[in-house]
N, C-alpha and C positions, 0 to 999 in steps of 0.2 A: 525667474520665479523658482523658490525651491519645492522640492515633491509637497514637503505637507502644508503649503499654501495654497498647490495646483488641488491638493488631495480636499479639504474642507474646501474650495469652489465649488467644486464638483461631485461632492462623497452621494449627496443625492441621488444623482441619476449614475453614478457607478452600482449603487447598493439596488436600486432599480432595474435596469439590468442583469446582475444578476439574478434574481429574482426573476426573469422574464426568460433566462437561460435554466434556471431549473425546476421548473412546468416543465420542463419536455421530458418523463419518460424513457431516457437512454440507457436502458437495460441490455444489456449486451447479451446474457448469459440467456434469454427469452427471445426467440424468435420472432416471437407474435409480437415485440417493440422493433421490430427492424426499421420500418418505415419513420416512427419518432427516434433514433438513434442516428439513421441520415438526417433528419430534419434539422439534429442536434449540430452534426458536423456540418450543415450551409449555414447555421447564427453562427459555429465557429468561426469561419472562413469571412461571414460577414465582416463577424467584433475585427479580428485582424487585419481588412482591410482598412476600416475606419479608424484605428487605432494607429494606422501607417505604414502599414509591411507593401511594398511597390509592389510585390507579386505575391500572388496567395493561389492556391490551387486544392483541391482535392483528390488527393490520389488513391485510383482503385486499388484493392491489394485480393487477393484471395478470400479474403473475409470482408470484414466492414472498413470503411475506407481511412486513409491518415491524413489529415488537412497537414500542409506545409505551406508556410508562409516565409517571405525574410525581406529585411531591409538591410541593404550592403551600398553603405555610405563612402568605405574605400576600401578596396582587396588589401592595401599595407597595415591595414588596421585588425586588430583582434576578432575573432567571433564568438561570439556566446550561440550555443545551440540550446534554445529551451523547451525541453518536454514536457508536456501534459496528458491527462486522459480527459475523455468528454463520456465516455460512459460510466456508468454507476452499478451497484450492486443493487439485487431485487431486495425490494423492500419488506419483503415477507420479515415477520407476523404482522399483518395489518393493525390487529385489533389491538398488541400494544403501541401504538403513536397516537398520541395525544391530539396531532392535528395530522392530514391525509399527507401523504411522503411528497405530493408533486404539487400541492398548494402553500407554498412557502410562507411562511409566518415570522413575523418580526417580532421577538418577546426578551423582557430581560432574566437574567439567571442571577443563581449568587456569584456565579464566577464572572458573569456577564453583566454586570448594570446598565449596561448603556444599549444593550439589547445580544440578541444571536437570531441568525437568522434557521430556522429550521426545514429541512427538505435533504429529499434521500440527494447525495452526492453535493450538499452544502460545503464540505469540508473536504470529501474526496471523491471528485478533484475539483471540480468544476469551480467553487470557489476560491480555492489556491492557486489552479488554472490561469483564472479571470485578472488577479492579482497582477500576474505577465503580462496581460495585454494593458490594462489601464498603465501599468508602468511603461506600456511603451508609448503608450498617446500620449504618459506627460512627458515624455522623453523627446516624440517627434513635436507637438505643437510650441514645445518652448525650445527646440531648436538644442535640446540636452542631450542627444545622444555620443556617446563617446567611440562608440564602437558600430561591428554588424551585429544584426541581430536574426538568427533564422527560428523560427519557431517548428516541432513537429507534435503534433496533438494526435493520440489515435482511438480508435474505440472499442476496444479488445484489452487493456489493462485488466479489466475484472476477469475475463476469464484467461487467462495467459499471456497473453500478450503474441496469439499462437499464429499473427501474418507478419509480426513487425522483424525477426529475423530475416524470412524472404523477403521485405522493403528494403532493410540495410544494407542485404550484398546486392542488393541493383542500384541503389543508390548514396553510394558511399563519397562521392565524388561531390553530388549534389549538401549531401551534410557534414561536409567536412568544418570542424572546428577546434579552436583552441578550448574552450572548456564546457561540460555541457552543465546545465544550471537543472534542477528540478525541485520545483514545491509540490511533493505527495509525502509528505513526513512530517514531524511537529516538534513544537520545543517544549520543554519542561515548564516553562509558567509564564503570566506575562511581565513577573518580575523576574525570572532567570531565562531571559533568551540561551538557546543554545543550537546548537550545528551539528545533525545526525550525522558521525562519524563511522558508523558501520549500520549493516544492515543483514540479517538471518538469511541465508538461503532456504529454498523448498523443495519437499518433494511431496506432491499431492496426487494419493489415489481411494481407487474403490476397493473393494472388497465383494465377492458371492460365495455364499455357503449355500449348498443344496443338499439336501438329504431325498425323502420320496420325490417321488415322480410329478406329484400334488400333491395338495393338500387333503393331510387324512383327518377322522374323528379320532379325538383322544383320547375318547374310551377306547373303544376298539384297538386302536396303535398305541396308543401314551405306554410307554414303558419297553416296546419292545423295536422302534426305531429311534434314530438320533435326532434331536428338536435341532434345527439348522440355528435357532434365536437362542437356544442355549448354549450349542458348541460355540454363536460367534461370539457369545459374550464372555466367555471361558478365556476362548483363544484371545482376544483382547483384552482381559483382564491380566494374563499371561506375560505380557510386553511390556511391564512394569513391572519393578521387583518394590520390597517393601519400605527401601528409601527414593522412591520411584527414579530407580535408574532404568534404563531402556537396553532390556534382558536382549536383542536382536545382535547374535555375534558379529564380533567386528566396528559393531555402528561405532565407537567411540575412537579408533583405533586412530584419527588423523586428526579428532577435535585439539584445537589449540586452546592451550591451558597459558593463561594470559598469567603474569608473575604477581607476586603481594603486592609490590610495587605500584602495579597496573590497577588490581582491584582496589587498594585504597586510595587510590584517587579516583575510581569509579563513585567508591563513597562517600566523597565532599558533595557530588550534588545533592540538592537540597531533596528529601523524601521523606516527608510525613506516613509514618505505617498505618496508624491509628485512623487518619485521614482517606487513605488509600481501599482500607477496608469497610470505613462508612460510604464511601462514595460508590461502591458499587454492594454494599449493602452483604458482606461475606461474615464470619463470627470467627475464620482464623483462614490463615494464610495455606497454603500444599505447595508442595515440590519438591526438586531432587535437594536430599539431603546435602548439607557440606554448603550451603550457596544462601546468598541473601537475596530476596525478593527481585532486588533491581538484575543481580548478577542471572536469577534466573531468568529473566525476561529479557536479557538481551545476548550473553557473551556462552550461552550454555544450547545445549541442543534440545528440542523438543517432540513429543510425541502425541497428539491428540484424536479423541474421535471426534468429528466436525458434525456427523448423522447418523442414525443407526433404525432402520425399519426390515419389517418385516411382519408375513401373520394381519390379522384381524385390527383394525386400530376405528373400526366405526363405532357406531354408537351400541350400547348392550353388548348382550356374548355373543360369542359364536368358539366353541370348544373345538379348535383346530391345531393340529401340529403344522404349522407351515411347509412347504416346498422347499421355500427360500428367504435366506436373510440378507440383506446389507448393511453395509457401512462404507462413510468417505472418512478417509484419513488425512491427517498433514502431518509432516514434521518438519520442525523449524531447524533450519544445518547454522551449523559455525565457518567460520575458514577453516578451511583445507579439508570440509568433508566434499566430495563432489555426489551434486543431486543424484546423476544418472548412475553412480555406484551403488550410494543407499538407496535408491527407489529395490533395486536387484539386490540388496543384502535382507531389504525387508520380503520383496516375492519368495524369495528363498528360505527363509526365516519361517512364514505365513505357514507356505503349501507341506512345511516339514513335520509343524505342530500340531498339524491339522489330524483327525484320528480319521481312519480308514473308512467310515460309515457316512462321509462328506467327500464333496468334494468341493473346490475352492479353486476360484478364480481371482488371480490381482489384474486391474486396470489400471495403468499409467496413468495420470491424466498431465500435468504438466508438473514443472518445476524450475530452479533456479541454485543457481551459484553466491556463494554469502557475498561480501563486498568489505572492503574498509578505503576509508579516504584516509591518506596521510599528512596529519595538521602543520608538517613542516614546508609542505608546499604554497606554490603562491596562490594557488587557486583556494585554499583555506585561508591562509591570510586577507584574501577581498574580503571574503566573505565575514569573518570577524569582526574587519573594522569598519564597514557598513555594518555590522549591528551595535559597534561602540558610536556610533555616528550618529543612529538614534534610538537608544536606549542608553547611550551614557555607560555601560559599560561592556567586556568583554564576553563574548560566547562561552559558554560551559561543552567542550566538545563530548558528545552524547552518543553510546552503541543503543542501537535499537533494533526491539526485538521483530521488527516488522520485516517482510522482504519483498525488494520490488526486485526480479529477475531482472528485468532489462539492463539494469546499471552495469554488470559484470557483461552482459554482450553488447552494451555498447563500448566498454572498453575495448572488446576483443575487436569489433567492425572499426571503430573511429580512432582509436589510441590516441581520445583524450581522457583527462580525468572529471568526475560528475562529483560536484557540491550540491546536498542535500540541504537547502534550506526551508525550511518549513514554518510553519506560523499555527500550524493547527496543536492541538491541545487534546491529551488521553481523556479528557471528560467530552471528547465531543460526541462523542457513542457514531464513529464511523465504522458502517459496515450491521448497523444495529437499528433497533427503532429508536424514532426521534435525534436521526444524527443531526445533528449544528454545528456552526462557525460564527466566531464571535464578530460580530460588525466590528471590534475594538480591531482586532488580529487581521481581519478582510486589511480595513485602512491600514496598521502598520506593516504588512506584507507590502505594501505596493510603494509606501513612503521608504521600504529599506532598499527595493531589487536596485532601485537607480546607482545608490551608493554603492553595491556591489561592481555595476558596469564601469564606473569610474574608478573605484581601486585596480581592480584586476586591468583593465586598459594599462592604468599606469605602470602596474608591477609588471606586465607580457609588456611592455616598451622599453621598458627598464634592464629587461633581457638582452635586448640585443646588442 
């Protein structure tokens, strides 16, 4: 039987399931979800046994735990290592979602006629995830599999990823494989499939500005101490110049400047502006000068405020100069900038601008190394033609301005190479209220992974 015969048998109780997997609450970044966050990784570990992995385990790690599973059919045979996450991002602001983030809703869109399914971690990951495992049940029940397959799931992707380094160097032996597969990325439409070829690095931190000791009245002080909420909005305004390039010396000094060559074939893919702009409802586009929309969202370096509080935010007045201010930072790297430099180009940058009536503290909080897959190998090639396989034609190889840290330390731990195939869609609002994933995109994800296992099998045989 082939997948999308197995897939409409079954699409039922696949899409059910899901559904049954995201009710659970796995907030990783919230404490007070710990107990629903395990509860989340034993349905993992369940789906995986049922779905066919002969061993499946839960392993404790310093933080919350990483499910690993694998079916190993023959050691002379290839292994595909597939990761996932099973936690989610808080669903905060409640009050914009249409329907509650953990009571999943099946409705159709304009992009989606035939429905999407809506729930915080619909699309990332849990639903891209899930995609892997039913492709392995129809791989084990019809007796399709071609290769091994190890699976590692964890639940710490939302906030860092901050135990899966100590997992890899104690178990490097255990996840040893030829290529590792991940769907936490998405393609440009469901008429232009395409293959995330690169991926942004991060550096993400906090910010404290303090001025008094407490908070004073601003009669009494207004004028004659420093407002913490206005030196930090100063200093941030600062780190942009007027074609917003990112004034923080050095920061650009190793970004790779990709050739005309490169960028106009960046811009064959297909990108509606006009489209881009109704859909999230803007009246004109910003960024650094010199770059077109797509280039800044994927192959350019970025700098953003993520939050900024401080002071009085309840309801009515209250005439105060604050104590202290915050703000969470990111900025999105290119190749060859390294996180852990710029995190220390910007502390340095920060505490220099800062004027003498403050003081300022930077916090680390995590980060990541950019990544590029290169489309001459074979591990891009499966992946292509499982999606010429079923969509009839060739992948559009696609930088994205997204960054998943891991992929560059799993190269460094496994020294294989990771294909980013993804099935999720920029309109899914991941990471936002009312994120979704298209039932259309669920099923096609799980009708293409097979054909992936079977290219790549052939082409890692074809090696030797």
């Amino acid at each position: 039987m082939d997948p999308k015969s197995y897939i409409n048998s079954h699409k039922d109780r696949f899409i059910n399931e899901l559904v049954e997997l995201l009710k659970l609450p796995s907030i990783s970044a919230d404490s007070n979800y710990k107990k629903d966050t395990i509860k989340t990784a034993k349905a993992v570990e369940t789906a995986l046994s049922q779905a066919g992995c002969d061993s499946v385990e839960i392993c404790e790690t310093p933080g919350l735990p990483i499910v690993y599973g694998e079916k190993i059919i023959d050691k002379n045979l290839p292994t595909v290592l597939v990761y996932g996450h099973y936690d989610v991002q808080p669903p905060d602001p409640l009050d914009l979602w249409d329907s509650p983030p953990f009571k999943p809703v099946i409705k159709p869109t304009k992009i989606h006629p035939e429905g999407a399914i809506f729930a915080r971690g619909a699309c990332d990951d849990k639903g891209q995830m899930f995609m892997h495992v039913k492709a392995l049940e129809y791989m084990t029940k019809t007796e399709n599999l071609p290769c091994n397959i190890k699976f590692m799931i964890e639940g710490e992707e939302e906030v860092g990823s901050v135990s899966l380094e100590w997992f890899l160097e104690r178990n490097q032996e255990k996840l040893k494989n030829d290529v590792i597969l991940i769907s936490d990325t998405g393609m440009i439409s469901k008429e232009a499939p395409s293959i995330t070829t690169g991926l942004r690095g991060l550096s993400y931190l906090e910010v404290e500005v303090t001025s008094p000791n407490r908070d004073l009245h601003s009669g009494l002080y207004g004028g004659t101490v420093a407002n913490p909420i206005n030196i930090l909005s100063q200093m941030i305004a600062s780190l942009q110049d007027e074609n917003n390039h990112i004034t923080i010396p050095g920061f650009y000094d190793k970004v790779e400047n990709l050739s005309q060559s490169e960028r106009q074939k960046m811009s064959e893919a297909p990108f509606d502006l006009e489209e881009y702009k109704a859909h999230i409802d803007i009246k004109d586009i910003h960024g650094e000068k010199g770059y077109s929309t797509l280039e800044r969202g994927s192959i350019r370096p970025t700098l953003d405020v993520n939050g900024i509080w401080g002071g009085y935010i309840g309801e009515g007045a209250k005439t105060v100069i604050p104590s202290k201010a915050f703000a969470k930072i990111s900025m999105r790297l290119v190749p060859n900038q390294d996180w852990e430099e710029i995190t220390q180009l910007f502390k340095t940058h920060f505490e220099k601008i800062a004027p003498k009536s403050v003081t300022v503290k930077v916090k680390p909080h995590h980060g990541g190394q950019a990544y590029v897959t290169p489309i001459d190998g074979i591990e891009y090639q499966a992946a292509d033609q499982a999606i010429q396989d079923v969509f009839g034609k060739p992948a559009i190889p696609q930088r994205s301005g997204g960054s998943i840290p891991i992929v560059s330390l799993f190269e460094g731990y496994l020294k294989s190479k990771t294909i980013l195939l993804g099935f999720g869609l920029n309109s899914d609002a991941i990471h936002s209220p009312n994120e979704h994933f298209g039932v259309w995109n669920f099923l096609k994800g799980i009708e293409t992974i097979p054909f992936f296992y079977n290219h790549f099998t052939q082409l890692k045989q074809a090696e030797k």
